[in-house]
C-alpha positions as CSV (number, residue, x, y, z in Angstrom):
1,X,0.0,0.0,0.0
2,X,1.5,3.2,-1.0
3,X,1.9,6.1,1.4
4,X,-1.0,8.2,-0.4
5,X,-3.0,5.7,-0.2
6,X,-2.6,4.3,3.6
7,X,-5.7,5.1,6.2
8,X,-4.4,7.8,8.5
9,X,-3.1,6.4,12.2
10,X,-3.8,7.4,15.7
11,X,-2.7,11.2,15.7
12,X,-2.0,12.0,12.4
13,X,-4.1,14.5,10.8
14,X,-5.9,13.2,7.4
15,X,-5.3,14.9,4.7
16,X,-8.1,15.1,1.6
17,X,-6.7,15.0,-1.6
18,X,-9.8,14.3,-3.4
19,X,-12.3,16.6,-6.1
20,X,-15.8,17.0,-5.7
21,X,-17.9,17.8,-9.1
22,X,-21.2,19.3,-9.0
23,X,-23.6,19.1,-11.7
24,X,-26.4,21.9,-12.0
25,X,-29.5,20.1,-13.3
26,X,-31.4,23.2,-13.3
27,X,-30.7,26.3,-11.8
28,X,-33.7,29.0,-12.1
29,X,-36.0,29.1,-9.1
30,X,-39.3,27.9,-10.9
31,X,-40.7,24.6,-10.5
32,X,-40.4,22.2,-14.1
33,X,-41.9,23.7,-16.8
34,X,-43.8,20.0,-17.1
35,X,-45.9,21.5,-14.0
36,X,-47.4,24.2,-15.8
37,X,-49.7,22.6,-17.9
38,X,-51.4,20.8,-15.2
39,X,-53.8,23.9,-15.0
40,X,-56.4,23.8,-11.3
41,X,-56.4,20.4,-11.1
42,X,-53.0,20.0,-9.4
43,X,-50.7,17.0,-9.5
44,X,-51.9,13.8,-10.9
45,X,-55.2,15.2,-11.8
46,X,-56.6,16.1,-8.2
47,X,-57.9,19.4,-7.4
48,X,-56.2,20.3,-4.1
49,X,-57.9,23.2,-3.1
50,X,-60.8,21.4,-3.6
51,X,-59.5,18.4,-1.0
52,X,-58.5,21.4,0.9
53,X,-61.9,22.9,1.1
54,X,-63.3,19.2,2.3
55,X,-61.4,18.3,4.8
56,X,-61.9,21.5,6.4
57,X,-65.4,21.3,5.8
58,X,-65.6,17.8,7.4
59,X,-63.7,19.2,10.4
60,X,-66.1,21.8,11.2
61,X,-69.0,19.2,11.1
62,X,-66.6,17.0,13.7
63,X,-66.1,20.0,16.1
64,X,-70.0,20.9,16.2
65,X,-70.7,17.1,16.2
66,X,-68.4,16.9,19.5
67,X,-70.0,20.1,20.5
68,X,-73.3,18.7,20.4
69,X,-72.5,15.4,22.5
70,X,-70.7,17.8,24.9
71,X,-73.5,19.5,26.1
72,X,-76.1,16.8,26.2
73,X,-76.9,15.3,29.7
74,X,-77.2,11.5,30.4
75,X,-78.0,9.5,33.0
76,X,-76.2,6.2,34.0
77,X,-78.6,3.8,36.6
78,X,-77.6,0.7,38.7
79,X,-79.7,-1.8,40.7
80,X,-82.9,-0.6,38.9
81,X,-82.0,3.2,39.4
82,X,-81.5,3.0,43.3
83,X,-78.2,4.7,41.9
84,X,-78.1,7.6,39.3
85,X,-74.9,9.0,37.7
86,X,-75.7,12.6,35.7
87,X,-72.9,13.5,33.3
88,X,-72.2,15.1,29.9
89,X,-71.3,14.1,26.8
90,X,-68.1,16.2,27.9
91,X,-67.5,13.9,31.1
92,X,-69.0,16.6,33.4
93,X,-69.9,14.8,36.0
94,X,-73.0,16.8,37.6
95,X,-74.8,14.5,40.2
96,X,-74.6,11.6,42.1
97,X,-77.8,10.2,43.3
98,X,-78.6,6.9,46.0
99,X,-81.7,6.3,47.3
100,X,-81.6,6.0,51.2
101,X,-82.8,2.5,50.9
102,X,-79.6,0.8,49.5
103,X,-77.1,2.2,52.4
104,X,-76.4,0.0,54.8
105,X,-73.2,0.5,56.9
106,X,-72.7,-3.1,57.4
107,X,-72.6,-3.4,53.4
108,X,-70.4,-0.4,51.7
109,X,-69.3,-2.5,49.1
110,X,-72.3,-3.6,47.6
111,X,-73.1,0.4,47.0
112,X,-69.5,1.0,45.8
113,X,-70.4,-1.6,43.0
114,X,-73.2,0.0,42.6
115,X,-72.4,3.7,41.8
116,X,-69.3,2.2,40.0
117,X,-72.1,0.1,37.2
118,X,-74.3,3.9,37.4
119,X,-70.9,5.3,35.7
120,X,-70.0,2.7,33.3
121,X,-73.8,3.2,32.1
122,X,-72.7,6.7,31.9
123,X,-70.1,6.3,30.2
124,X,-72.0,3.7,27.8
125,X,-74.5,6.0,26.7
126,X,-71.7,9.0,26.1
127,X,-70.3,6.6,23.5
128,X,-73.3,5.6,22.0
129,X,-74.2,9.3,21.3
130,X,-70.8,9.7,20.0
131,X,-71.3,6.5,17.8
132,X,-74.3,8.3,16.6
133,X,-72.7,12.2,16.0
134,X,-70.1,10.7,13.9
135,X,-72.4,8.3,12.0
136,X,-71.9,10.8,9.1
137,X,-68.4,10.4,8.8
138,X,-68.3,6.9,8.2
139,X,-65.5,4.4,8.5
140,X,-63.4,7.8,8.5
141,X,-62.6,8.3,12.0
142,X,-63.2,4.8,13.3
143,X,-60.7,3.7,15.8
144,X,-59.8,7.4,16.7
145,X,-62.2,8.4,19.1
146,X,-61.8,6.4,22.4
C-alpha cells in the first residue's frame, strides 16, 4: 500500500486529496416547466384546493358534532336506578344520586359496585351518542375516538 494511499493512524491528521464535481441540473428558481400545464387540477389530476376545502369542511361538522355530544346530559342507573350518575357528553360529571334505601353500613361494598355500574352506564350512553354524532363520517374516523 503506498503512502498516499494508507488510512491515517492514531494522531496523524488526514489529509483530503480528493475533487468533488457538482452538476447543476437546473438552476432557475421555478418549479419544471412540465408542471405548468397541469392547469387547477394539481398534480396527478386532483384538485387540491378542492381536498383542501373538504377536509376543512368535514372538520367543522366533527367539532359541532363533539360540540353537540358535549352539552347533552345522560343519565347512568344501577340496581334498577336505586343509583343515578348525571354527566355530559363532555364527562362533566353533575350528580350523584342513591336512594336511602340501598345504604347499609354493614354493606359499603355492595353500593360501591353500585355507583361504580351507574358510571359505566354513563359512560356507555356517552359513546353511543358519539357513535351516533359521527355516524356521518363513516369508517373515516373509526378507531380514533376512544
Amino acid at each position: 500500500m503506498s503512502e498516499a494511499n494508507r488510512p491515517a493512524g492514531p494522531g496523524e491528521a488526514l489529509e483530503a486529496n480528493t475533487t468533488a464535481e457538482v452538476e447543476i441540473v437546473d438552476d432557475d428558481d421555478d418549479f419544471d416547466d412540465d408542471d405548468e400545464d397541469e392547469g387547477e387540477d394539481g398534480v396527478g389530476g386532483f384538485d387540491l384546493s378542492g381536498l383542501l376545502a373538504q377536509a376543512q369542511s368535514m372538520q367543522q361538522q366533527l367539532l359541532d358534532a363533539q360540540s353537540s355530544v358535549a352539552e347533552q346530559v345522560v343519565e347512568g342507573q344501577a340496581g334498577g336506578g336505586v343509583v343515578k350518575v348525571r354527566v355530559t357528553g363532555g364527562f362533566d360529571f353533575q350528580a350523584v344520586t342513591i336512594d336511602p334505601s340501598v345504604v347499609d353500613p354493614a354493606d359499603v361494598e355492595m353500593l360501591q359496585d353500585l355507583v361504580l355500574a351507574a358510571v359505566r352506564d354513563a359512560l356507555g350512553r356517552i359513546n353511543e351518542l358519539n357513535a351516533q354524532a359521527m355516524g356521518g363520517f363513516g369508517g373515516a374516523l373509526e378507531g380514533l375516538l376512544p
